[in-house]
N, C-alpha and C positions, 0 to 999 in steps of 0.2 A: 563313645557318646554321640556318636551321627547317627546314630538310629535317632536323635530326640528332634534332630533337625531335619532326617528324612520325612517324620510322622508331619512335622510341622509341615512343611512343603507340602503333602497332602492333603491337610488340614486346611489350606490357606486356597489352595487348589479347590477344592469341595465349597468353602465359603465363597469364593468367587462366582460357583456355578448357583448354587442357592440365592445369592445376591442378585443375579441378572437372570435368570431363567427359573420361572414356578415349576412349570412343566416340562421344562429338561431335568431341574431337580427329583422329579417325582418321579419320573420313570427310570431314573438312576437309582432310584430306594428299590423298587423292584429286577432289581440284576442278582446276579448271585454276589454275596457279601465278598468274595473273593477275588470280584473285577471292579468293583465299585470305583474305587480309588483310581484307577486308571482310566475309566471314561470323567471320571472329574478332572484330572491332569491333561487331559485333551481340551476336553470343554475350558481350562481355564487357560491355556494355551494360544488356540482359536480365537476366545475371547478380548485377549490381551491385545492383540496383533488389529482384531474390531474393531476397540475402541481407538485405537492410535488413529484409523483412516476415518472412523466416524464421527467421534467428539471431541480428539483433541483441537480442535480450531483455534488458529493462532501462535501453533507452537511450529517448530521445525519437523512436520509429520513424516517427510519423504525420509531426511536425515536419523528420524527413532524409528523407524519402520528398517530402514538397512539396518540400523545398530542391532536393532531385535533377530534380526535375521543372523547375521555375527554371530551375536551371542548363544544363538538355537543351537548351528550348531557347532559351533565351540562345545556348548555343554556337554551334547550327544559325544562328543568325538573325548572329550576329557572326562564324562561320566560324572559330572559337578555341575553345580553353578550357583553362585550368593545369588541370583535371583530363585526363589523357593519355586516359581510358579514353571519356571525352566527346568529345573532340579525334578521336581516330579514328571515333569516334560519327558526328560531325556530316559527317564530311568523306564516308563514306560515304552517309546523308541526301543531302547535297547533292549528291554526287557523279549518286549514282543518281534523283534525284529519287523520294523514298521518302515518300508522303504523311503529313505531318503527324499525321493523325487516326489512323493505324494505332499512332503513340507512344502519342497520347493514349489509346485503346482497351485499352492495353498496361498504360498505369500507372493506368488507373481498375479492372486485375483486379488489380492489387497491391494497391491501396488494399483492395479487399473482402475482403484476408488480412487487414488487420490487427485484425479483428473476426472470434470466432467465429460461424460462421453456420451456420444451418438451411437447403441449400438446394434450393428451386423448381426446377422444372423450367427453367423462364425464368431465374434466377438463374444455374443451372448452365452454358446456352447462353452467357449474358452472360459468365462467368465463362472458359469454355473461351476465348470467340471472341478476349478481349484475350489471356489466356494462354498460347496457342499458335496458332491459326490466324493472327493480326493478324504475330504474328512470322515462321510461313513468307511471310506475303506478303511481309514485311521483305526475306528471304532471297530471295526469285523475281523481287523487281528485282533482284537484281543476279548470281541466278542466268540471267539473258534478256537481262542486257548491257544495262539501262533499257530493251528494245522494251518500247514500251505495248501495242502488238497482242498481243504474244506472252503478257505478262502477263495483259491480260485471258481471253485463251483458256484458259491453264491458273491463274485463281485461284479457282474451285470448287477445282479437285482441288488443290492447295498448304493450301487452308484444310480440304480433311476430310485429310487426311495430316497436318499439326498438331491437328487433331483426334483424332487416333487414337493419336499419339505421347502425349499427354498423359492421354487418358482410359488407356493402358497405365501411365502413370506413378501414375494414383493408385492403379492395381490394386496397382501393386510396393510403394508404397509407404503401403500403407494405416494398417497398425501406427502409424507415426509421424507421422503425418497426425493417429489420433485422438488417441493416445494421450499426446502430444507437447504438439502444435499445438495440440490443441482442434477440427479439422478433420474434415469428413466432406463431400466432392463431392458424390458421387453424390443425387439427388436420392430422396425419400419410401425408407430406405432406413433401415432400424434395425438399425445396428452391434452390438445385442444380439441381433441374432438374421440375420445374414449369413450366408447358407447355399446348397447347389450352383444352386438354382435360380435366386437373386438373381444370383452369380457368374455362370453359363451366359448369362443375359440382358442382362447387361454386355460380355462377351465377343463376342455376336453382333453386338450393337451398333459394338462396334469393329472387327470382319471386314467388317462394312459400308462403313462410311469408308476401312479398309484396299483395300478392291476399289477404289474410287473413285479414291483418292491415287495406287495403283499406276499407274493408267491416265495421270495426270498425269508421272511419273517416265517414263514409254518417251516421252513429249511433246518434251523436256527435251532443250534442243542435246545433244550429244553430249559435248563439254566439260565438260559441270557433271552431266550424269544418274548417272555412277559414285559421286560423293559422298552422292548422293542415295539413292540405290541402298542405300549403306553403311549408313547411315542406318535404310532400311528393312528390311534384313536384318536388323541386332540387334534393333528393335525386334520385329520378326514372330518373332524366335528366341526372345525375352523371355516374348513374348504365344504361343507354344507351350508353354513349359516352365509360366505359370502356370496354362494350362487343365488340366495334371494334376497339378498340385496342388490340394488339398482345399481348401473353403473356408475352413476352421478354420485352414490352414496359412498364408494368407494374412495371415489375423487376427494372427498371433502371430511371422511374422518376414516381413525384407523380401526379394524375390524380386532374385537376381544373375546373371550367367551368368557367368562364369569368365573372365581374360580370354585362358586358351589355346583356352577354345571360340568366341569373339568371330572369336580370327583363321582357324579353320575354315571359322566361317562367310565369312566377308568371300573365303577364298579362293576357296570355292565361287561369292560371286555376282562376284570378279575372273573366273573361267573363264565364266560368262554373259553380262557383259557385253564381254568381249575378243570372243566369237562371237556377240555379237549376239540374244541370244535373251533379251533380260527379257520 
């Protein structure tokens, strides 16, 4: 009867990713049905360990952020866990043989939200690379089916593609980063005085990585590269819409795109990649 409770752990996994992400949800409907389940178990993973440093305020966040860590992996290591959202965790882990230190990378840039910080250049890299690169490679085992060959070939470009998804995220989400959180990413960068030319130089920066990531995505079995794809269309549609906006505009509300223009887009890069042209 634990297959009724494995389904569920998946099930609760996938509602989590649908509940907090439109557009991570949607680009998980177009993966192959057979991975599905496993970037949702990630996604609901990541997310759990998020909200601890981002919204729990007022509780003991350093204190349930180690316990979560414990418990990660305890599960991995015992192939169980009564928590359902770790249970499908670990089973993916083990499943895909999804290295250890990619968690641990994961949860030492959560730990550095739960202090405001000033940060470095070196900080900021530190900061991205558990944040979001350590996670696509999460995602590219078990987007490559565990080949390790294949993974190694494409984990430069999987890590600046998470890179780029992220540094767009603090663009959108700057407002409430500072003003919120207490938070400011970007490195030697004075929130009082963020202006076109600070913005423009951020922006090239992530066209950069985005060149990079793209080249990784056409890599991409044929099976799993359309999810990816989805993925990179919002983002890139994101990071279009906030390069004409002002920098002031930035400051002062968070950038969305609609989600009747979401599925536009997506239909646009469905007729690209049905003919083969990313």
């Amino acid at each position: 009867m634990k297959k009724i409770y494995d389904d569920l752990a998946f099930k609760i996994s996938k509602q989590t990713t649908n509940d907090y992400s439109t557009s991570f949800s949607l680009g998980i409907r177009f993966l192959a049905k057979e991975i599905r389940n496993s970037i949702y178990a990630i996604y609901g993973f990541v997310r759990i360990a998020d909200e601890i440093v981002d919204s729990f305020h007022g509780y003991k966040q350093k204190e349930m952020l180690e316990d979560l860590k414990l418990e990660t992996f305890k599960a991995i290591e015992n192939k169980i866990s009564t928590n359902p959202l770790l249970h499908s965790f670990q089973e993916v882990v083990n499943k895909y043989e999804i290295p250890h230190d990619l968690i641990h990378q994961f949860l030492h840039s959560m730990e550095m939200d739960l202090e405001p910080q000033s940060y470095s250049q070196e900080k900021y890299e530190e900061y991205i690379l558990g944040s979001a690169e350590v996670v696509g490679l999460m995602c590219l085992k078990v987007f490559v089916y565990g080949n390790n060959e294949k993974y190694r070939e494409l984990k430069p470009f999987a890590m600046k593609l998470g890179s780029a998804f992220q540094k767009i995220n603090f663009l959108r989400d700057l407002k409430d980063d500072y003003s919120i959180l207490g938070r400011s990413y970007f490195p030697q960068i004075d929130m009082n005085n963020f202006n076109q030319n600070t913005k423009k130089e951020i922006e090239a920066d992530i066209e950069l990585d985005f060149s990079i990531g793209y080249e990784g995505i056409t890599r991409l079995p044929y099976t799993t590269r359309f999810g990816v794809y989805i993925a990179y269309i919002y983002y890139s549609g994101l990071l279009k819409k906030i390069k004409k906006l002002d920098a002031n505009v930035i400051l002062n509300k968070r950038v969305r795109i609609p989600n009747s223009k979401k599925y536009g887009l997506f239909f646009k890069g469905y007729i690209r990649h049905s003919f083969n042209i990313l």
